[in-house]
Backbone and ligand atoms as CSV (ligand in chain L), in Angstrom:
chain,resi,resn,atom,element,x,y,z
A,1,UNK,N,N,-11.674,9.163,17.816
A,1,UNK,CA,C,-10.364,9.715,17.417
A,1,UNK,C,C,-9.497,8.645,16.768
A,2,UNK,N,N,-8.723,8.897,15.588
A,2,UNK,CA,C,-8.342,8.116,14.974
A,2,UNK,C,C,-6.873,7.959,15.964
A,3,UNK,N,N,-6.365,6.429,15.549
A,3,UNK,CA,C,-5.243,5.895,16.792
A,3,UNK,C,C,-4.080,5.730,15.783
A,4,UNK,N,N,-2.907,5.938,16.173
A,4,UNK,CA,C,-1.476,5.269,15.048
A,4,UNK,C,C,-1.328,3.365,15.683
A,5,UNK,N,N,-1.424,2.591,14.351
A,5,UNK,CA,C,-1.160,1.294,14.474
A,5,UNK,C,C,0.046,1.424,14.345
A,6,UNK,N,N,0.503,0.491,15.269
A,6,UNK,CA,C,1.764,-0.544,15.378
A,6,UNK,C,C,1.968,-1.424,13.908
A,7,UNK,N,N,3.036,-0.688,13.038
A,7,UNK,CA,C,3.670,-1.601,12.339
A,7,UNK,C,C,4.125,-2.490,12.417
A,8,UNK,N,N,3.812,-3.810,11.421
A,8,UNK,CA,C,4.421,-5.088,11.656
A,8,UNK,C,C,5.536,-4.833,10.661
A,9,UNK,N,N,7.065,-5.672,11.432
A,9,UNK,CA,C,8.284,-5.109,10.591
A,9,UNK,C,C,8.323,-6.752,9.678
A,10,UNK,N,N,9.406,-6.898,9.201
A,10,UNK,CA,C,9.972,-7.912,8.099
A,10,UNK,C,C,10.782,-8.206,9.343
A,11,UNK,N,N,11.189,-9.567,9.830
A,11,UNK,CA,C,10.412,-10.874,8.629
A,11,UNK,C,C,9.203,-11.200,9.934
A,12,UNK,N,N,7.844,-11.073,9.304
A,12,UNK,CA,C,6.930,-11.523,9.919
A,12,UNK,C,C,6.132,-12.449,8.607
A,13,UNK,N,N,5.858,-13.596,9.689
A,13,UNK,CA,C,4.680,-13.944,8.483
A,13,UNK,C,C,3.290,-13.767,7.951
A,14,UNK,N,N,2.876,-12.490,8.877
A,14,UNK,CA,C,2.064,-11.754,8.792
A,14,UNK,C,C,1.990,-10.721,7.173
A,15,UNK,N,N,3.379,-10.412,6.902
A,15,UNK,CA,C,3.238,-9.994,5.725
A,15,UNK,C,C,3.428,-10.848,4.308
A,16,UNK,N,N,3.493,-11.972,4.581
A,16,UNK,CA,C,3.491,-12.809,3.466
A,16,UNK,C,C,2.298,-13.578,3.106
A,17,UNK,N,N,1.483,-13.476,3.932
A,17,UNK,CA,C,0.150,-13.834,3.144
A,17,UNK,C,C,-0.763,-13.324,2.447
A,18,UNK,N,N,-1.454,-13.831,1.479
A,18,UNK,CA,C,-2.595,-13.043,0.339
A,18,UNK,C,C,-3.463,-12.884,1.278
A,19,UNK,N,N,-3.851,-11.246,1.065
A,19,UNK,CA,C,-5.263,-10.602,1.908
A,19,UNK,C,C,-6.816,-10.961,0.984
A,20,UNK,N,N,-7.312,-10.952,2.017
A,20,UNK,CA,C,-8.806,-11.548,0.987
A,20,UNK,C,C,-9.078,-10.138,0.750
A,21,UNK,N,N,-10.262,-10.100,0.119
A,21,UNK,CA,C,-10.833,-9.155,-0.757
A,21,UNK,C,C,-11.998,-8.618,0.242
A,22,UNK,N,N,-12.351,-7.183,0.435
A,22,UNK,CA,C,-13.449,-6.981,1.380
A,22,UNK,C,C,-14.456,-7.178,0.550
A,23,UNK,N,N,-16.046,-7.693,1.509
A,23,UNK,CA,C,-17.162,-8.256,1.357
A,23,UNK,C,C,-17.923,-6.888,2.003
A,24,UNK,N,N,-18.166,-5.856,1.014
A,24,UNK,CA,C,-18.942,-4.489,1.786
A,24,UNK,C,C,-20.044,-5.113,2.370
A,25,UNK,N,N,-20.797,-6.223,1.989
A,25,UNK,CA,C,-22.187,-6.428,2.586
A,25,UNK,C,C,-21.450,-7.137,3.860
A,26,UNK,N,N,-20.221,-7.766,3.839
A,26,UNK,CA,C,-20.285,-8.476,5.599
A,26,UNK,C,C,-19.285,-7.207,6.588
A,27,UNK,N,N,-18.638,-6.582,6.088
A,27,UNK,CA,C,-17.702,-5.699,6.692
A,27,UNK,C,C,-18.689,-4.677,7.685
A,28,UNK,N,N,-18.580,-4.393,8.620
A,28,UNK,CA,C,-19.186,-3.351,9.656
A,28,UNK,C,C,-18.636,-2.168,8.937
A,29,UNK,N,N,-19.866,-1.042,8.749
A,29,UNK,CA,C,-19.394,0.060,8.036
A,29,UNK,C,C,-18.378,0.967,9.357
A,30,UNK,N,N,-18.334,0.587,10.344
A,30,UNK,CA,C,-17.855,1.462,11.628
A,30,UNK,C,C,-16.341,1.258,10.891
A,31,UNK,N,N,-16.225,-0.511,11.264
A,31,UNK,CA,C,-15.070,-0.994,11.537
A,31,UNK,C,C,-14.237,-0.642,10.150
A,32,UNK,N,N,-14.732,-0.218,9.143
A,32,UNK,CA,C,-14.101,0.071,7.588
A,32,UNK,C,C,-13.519,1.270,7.893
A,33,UNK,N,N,-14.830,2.033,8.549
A,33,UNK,CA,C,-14.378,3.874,8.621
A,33,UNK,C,C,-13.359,4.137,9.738
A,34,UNK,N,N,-13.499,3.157,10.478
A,34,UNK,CA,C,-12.265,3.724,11.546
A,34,UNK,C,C,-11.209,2.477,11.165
A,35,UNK,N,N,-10.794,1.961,10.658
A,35,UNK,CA,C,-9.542,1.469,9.919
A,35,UNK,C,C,-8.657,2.659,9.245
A,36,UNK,N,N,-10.086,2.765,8.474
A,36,UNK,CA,C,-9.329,3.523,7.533
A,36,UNK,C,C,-8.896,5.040,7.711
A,37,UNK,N,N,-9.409,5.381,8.944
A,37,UNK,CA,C,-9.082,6.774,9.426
A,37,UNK,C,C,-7.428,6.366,10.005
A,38,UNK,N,N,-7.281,5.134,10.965
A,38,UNK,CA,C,-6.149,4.894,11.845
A,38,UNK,C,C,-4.977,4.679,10.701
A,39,UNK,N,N,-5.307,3.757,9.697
A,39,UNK,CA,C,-4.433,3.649,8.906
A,39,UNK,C,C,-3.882,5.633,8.339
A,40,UNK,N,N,-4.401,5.980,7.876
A,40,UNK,CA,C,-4.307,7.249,7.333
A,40,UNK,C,C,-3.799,8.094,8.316
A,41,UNK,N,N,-4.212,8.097,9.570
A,41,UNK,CA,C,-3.544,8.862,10.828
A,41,UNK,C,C,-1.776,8.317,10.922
A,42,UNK,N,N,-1.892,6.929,10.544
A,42,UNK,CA,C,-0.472,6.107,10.870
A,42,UNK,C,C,0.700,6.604,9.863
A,43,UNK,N,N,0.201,6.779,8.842
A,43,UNK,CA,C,0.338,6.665,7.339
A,43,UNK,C,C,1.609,7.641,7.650
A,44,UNK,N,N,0.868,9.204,8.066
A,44,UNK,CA,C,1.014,10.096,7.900
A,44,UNK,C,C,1.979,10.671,9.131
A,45,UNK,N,N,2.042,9.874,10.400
A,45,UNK,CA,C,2.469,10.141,11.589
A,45,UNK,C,C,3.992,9.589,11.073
A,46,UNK,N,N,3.933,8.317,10.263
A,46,UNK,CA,C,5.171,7.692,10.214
A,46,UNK,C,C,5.772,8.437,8.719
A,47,UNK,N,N,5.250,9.314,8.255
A,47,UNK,CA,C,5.735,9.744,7.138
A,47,UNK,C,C,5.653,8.978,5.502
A,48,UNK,N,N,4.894,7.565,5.716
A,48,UNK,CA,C,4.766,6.904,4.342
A,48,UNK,C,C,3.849,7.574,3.770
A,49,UNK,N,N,4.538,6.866,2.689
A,49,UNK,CA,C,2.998,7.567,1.147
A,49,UNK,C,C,2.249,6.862,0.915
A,50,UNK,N,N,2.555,5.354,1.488
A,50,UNK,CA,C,1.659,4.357,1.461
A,50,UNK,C,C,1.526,3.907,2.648
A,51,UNK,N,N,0.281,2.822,2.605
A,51,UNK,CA,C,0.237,2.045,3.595
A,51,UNK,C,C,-1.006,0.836,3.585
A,52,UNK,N,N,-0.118,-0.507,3.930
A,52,UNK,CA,C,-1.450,-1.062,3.508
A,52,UNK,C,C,-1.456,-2.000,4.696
A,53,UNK,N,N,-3.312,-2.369,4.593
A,53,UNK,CA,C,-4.004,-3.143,5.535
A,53,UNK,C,C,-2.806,-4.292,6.373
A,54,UNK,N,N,-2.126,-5.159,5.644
A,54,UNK,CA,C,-1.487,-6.375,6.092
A,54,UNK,C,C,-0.083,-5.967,6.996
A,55,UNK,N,N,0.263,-4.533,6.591
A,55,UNK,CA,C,0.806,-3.565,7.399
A,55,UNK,C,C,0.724,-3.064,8.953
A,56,UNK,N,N,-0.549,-3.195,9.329
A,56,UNK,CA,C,-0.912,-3.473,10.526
A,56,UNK,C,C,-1.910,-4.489,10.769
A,57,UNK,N,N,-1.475,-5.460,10.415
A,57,UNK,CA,C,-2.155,-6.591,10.991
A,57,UNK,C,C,-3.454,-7.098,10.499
A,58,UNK,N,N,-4.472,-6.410,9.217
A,58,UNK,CA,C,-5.449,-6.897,8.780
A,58,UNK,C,C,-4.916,-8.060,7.683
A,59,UNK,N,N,-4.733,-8.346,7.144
A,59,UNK,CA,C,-5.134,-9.610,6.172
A,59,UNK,C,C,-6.370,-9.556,4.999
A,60,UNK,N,N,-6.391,-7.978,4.925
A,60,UNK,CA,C,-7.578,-7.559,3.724
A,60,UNK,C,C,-7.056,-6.619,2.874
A,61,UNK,N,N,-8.004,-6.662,1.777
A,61,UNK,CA,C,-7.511,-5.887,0.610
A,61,UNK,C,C,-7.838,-4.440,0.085
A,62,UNK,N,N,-7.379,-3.544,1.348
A,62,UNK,CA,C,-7.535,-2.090,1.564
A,62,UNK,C,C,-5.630,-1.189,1.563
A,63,UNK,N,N,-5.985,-0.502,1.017
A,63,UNK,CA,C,-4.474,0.613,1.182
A,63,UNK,C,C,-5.036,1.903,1.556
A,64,UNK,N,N,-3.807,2.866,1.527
A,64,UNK,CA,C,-4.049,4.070,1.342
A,64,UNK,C,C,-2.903,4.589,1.077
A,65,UNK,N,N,-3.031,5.848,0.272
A,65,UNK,CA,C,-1.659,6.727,-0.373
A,65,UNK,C,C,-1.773,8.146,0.084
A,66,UNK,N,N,-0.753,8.680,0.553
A,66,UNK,CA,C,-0.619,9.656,0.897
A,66,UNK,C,C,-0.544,10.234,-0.613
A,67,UNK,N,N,-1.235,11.246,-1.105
A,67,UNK,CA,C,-0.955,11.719,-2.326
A,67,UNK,C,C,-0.854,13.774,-2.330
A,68,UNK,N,N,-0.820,14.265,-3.187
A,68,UNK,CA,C,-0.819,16.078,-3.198
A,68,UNK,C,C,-1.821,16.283,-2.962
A,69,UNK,N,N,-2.497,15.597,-3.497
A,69,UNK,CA,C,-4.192,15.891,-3.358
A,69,UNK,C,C,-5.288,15.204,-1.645
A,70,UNK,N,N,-4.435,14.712,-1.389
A,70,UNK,CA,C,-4.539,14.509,0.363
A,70,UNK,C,C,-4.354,12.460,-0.094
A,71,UNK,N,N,-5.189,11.916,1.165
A,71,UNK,CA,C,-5.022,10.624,1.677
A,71,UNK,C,C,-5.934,10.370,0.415
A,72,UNK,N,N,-5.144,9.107,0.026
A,72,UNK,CA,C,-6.707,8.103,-0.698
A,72,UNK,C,C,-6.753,6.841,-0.271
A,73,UNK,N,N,-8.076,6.331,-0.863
A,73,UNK,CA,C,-8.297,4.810,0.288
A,73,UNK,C,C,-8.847,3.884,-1.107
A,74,UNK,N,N,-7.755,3.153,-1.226
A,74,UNK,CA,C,-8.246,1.626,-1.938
A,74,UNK,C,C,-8.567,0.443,-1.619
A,75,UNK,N,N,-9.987,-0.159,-1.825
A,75,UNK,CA,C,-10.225,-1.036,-1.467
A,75,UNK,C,C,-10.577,-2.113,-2.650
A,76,UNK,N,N,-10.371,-3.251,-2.078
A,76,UNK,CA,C,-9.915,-4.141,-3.216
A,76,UNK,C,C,-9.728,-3.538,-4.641
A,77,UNK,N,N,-8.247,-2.865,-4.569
A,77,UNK,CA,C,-7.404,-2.275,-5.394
A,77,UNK,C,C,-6.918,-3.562,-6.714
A,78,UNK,N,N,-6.901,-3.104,-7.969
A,78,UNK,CA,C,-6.436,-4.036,-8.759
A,78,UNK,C,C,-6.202,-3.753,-10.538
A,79,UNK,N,N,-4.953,-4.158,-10.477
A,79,UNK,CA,C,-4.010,-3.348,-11.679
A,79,UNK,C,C,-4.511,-3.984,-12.477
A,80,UNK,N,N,-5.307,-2.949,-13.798
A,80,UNK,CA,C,-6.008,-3.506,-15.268
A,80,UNK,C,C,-5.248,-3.594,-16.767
A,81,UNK,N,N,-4.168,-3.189,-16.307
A,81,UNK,CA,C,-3.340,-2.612,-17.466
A,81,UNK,C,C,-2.161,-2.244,-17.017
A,82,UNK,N,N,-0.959,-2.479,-17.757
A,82,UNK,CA,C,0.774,-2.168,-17.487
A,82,UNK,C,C,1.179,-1.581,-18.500
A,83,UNK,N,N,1.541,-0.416,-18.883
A,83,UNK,CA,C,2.569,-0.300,-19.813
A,83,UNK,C,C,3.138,-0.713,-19.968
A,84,UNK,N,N,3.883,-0.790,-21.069
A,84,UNK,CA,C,5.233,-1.443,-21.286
A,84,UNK,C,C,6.882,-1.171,-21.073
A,85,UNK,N,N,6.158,0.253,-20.937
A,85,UNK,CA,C,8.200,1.155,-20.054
A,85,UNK,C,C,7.311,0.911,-18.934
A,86,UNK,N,N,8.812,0.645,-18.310
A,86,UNK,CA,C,9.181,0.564,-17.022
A,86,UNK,C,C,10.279,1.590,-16.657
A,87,UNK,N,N,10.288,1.596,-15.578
A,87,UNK,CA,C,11.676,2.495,-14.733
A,87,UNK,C,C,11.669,2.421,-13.568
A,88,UNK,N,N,13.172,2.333,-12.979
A,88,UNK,CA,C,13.909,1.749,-11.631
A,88,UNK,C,C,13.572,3.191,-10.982
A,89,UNK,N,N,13.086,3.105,-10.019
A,89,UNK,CA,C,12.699,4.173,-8.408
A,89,UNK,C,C,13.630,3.828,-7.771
A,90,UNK,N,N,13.687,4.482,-6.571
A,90,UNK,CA,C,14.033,3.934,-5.461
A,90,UNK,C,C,12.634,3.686,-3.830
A,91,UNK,N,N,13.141,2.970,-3.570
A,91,UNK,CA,C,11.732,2.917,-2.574
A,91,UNK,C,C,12.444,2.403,-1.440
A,92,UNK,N,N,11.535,2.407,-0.535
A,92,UNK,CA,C,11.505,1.791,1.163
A,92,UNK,C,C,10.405,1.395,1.632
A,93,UNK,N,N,10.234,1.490,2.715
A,93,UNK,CA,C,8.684,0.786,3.281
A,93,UNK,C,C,8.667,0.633,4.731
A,94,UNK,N,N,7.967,0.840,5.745
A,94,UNK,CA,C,7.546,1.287,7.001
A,94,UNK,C,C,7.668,-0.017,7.959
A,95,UNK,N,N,7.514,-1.300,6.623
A,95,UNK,CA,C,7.507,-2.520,7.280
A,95,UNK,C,C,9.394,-3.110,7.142
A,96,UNK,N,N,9.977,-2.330,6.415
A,96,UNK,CA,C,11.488,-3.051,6.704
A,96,UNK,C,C,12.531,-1.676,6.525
A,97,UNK,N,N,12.057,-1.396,7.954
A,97,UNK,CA,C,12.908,0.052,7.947
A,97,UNK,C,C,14.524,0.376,8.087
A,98,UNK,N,N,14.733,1.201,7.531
A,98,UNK,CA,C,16.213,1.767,7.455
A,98,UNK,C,C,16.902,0.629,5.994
A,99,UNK,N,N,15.780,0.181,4.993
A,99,UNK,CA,C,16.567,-0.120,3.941
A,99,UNK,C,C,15.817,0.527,2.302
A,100,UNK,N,N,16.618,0.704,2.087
A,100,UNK,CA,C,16.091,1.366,0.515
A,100,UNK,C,C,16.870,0.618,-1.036
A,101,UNK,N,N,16.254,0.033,-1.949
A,101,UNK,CA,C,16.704,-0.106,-3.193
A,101,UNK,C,C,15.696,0.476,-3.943
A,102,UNK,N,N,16.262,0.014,-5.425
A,102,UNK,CA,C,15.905,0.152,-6.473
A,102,UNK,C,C,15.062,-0.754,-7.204
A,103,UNK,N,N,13.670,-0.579,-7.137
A,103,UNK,CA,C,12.690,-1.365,-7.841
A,103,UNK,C,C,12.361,-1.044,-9.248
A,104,UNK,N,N,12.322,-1.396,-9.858
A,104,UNK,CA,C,11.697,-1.355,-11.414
A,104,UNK,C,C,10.003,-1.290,-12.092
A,105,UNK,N,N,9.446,-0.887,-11.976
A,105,UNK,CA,C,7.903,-1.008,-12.097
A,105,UNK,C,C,7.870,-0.474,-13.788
A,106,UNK,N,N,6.378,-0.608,-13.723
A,106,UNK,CA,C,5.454,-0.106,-14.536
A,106,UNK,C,C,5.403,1.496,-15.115
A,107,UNK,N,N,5.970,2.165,-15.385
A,107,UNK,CA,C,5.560,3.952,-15.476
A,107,UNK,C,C,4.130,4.236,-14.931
A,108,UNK,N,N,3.021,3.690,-16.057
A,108,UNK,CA,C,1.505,3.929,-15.848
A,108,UNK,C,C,0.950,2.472,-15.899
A,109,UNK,N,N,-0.116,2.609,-14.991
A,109,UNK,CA,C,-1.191,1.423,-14.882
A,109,UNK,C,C,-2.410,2.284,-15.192
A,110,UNK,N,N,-3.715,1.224,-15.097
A,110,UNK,CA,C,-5.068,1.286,-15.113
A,110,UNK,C,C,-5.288,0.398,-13.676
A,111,UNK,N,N,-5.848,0.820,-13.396
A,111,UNK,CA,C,-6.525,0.748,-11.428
A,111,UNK,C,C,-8.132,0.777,-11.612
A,112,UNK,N,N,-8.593,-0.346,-10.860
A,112,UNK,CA,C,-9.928,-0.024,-10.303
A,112,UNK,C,C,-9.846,-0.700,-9.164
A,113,UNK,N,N,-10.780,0.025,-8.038
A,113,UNK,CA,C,-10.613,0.365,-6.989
A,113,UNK,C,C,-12.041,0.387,-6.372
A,114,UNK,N,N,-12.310,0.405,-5.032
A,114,UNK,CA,C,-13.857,1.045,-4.714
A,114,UNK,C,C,-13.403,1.665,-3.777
A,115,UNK,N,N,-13.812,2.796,-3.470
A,115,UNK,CA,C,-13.482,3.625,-2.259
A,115,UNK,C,C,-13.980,3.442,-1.117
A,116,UNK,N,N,-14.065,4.272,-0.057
A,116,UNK,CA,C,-14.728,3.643,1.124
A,116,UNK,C,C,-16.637,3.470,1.629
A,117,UNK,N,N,-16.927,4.157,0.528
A,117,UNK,CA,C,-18.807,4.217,0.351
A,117,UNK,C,C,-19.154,3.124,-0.644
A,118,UNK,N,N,-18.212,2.204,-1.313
A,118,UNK,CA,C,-18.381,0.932,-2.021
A,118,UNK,C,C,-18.567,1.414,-3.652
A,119,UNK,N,N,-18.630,2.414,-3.857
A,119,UNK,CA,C,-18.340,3.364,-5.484
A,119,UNK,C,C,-17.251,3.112,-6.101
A,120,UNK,N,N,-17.444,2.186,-7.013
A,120,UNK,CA,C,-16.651,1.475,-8.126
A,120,UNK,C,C,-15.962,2.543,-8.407
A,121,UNK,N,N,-14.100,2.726,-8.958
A,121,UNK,CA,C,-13.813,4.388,-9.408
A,121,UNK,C,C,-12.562,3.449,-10.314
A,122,UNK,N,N,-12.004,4.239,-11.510
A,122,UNK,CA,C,-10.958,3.545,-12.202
A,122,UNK,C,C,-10.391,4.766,-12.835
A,123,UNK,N,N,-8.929,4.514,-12.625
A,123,UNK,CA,C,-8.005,5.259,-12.553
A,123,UNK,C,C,-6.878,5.326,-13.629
A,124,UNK,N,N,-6.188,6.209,-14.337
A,124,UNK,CA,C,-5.023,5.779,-14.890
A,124,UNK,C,C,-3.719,6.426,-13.979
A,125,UNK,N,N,-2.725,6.258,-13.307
A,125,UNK,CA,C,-1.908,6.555,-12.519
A,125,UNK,C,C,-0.224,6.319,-13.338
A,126,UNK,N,N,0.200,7.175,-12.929
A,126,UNK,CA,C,1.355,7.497,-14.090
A,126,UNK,C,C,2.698,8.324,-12.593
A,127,UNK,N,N,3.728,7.923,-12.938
A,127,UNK,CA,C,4.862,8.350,-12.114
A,127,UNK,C,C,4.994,7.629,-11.283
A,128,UNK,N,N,5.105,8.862,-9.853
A,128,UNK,CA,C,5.264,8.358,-8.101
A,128,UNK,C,C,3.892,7.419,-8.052
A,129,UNK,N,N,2.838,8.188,-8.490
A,129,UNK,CA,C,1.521,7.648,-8.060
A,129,UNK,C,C,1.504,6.089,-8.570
A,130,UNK,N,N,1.619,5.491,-10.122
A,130,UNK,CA,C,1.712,4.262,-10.133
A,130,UNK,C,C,2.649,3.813,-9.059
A,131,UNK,N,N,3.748,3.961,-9.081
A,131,UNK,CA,C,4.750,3.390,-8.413
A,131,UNK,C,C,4.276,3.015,-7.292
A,132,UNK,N,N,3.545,3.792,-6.422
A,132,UNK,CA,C,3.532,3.374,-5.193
A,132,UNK,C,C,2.117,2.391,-5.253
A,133,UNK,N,N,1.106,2.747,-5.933
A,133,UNK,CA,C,0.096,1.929,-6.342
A,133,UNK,C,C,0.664,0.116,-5.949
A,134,UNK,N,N,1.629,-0.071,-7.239
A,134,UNK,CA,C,2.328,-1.390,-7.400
A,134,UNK,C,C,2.700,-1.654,-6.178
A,135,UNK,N,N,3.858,-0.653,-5.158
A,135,UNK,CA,C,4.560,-1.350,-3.914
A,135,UNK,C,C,3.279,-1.776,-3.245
A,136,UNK,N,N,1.834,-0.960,-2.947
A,136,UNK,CA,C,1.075,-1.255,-2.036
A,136,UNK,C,C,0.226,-2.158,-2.145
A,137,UNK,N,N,0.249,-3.054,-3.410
A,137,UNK,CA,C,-0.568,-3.690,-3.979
A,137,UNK,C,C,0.136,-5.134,-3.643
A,138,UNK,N,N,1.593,-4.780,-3.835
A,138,UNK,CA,C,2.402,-6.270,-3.878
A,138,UNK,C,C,2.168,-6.192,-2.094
A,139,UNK,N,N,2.158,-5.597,-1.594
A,139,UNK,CA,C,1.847,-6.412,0.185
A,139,UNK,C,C,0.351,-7.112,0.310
A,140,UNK,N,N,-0.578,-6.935,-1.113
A,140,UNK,CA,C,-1.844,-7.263,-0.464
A,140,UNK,C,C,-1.774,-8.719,-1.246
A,141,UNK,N,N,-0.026,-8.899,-1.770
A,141,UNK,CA,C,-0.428,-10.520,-2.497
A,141,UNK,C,C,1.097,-11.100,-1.716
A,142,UNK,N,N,1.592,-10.294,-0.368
A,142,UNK,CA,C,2.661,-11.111,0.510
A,142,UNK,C,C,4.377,-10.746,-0.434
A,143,UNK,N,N,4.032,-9.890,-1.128
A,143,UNK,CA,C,5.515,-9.264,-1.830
A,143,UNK,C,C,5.998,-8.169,-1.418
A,144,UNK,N,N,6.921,-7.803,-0.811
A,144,UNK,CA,C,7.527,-6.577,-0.286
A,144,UNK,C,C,9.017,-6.122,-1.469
A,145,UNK,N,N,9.072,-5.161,-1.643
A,145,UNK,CA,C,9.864,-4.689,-2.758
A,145,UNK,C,C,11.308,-4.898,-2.534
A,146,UNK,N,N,11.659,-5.951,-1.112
A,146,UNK,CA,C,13.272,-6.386,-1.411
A,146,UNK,C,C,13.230,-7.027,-2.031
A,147,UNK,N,N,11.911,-7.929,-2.477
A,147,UNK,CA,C,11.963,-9.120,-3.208
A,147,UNK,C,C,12.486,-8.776,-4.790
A,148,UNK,N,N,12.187,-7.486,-4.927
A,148,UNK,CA,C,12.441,-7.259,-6.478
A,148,UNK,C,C,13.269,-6.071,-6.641
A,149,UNK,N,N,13.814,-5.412,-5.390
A,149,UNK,CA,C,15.004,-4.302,-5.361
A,149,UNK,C,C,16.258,-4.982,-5.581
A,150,UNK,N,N,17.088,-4.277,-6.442
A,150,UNK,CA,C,18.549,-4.023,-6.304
A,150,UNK,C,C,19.073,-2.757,-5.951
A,151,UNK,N,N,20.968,-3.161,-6.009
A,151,UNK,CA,C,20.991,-2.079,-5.140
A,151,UNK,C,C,20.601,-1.766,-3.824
A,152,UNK,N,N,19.927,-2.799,-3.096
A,152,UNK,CA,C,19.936,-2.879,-1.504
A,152,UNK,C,C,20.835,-1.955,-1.026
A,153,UNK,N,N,20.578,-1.271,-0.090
A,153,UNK,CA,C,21.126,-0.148,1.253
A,153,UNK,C,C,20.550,-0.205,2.538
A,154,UNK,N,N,21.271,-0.193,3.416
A,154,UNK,CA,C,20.605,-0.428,4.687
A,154,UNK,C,C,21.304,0.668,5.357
A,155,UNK,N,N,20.346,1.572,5.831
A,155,UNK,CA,C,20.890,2.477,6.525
A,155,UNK,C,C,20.467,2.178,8.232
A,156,UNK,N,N,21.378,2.861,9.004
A,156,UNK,CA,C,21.196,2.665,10.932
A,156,UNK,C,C,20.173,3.615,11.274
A,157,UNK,N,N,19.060,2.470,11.943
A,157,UNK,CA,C,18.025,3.332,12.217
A,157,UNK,C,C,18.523,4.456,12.834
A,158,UNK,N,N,17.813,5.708,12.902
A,158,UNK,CA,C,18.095,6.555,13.759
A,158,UNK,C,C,17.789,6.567,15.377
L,1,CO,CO,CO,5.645,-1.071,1.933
C-alpha cells in the first residue's frame, strides 16, 4: 500500500542540493515502484501538481505531476529546448507553505524523460504543464521558485 511522505519544508538543506541522476541498472525495481507510488499517493493527498524526489528526502532525479490526464512520473527529467516567450504564473510549493509569488518561465519546452519501465519518451509541454515541469525540475538542481518569484505573499497557514 502506497504511504504519504513527510515533506521536507524550507529552509532545509536537504533541498538545496543537486540530485544525481537514477542508474536503472543499480536502482531496485521494488524500491523505484514503490517511491513512486508514495510520492504520487503524497502528491495528491497534499493537493500538489507536482512533486519531486528531494521533496521527501531522496536526493535523485525523479518527479511527478499531477496532470488531467492522471499522475506522471519523470525520471531523470531534462529541458531540451525553451522558447523564447515567457510569462509570469503564480506558483507555491508543498516545501514552503502558505507562500505564493510570481515566477516567470518558459511558455513551452522540449522534455525528455524515461518513465518508470526505463522507456526513453520526449515531450513538448506548453502552459500549466511546462510551468510546472520547470518548478519541478529546479528542486532536482536545489532551486525553489522564491528564488526567482516576485511579488512574494505569505499567507497564515491554516
Ligand atoms: Co515545489
Amino acid at each position: 500500500m502506497a504511504k504519504i511522505l513527510p515533506i521536507i519544508k524550507n529552509p532545509s538543506p536537504l533541498l538545496r542540493e543537486k540530485s544525481k541522476e537514477i542508474d536503472f541498472e543499480k536502482i531496485k525495481p521494488n524500491e523505484l515502484k514503490d517511491l513512486c507510488a508514495d510520492m504520487i499517493k503524497t502528491m495528491k493527498e497534499k493537493d500538489g501538481v507536482g512533486l519531486a524526489a528531494p521533496q521527501v528526502g531522496k536526493s535523485i532525479r525523479l518527479i511527478t505531476i499531477n496532470t488531467k490526464d492522471g499522475p506522471k512520473i519523470m525520471i531523470n527529467p531534462k529541458i531540451t529546448n525553451k522558447s523564447w516567450a515567457k510569462e509570469w504564473n503564480e506558483e507555491g510549493c508543498l516545501s514552503v507553505p502558505g507562500v505564493y509569488g510570481k515566477v516567470r518561465r518558459n511558455k513551452k519546452i522540449n522534455c525528455v524523460y524515461f518513465d518508470k519501465n526505463g522507456q526513453k519518451i520526449k515531450i513538448q509541454a506548453q502552459g500549466l504543464l511546462s510551468f510546472v515541469i520547470q518548478h519541478e525540475t529546479d528542486h532536482l538542481d536545489g532551486i525553489l521558485f522564491i528564488d526567482k518569484a516576485k511579488e512574494v505573499k505569505k499567507i497564515k497557514a491554516i
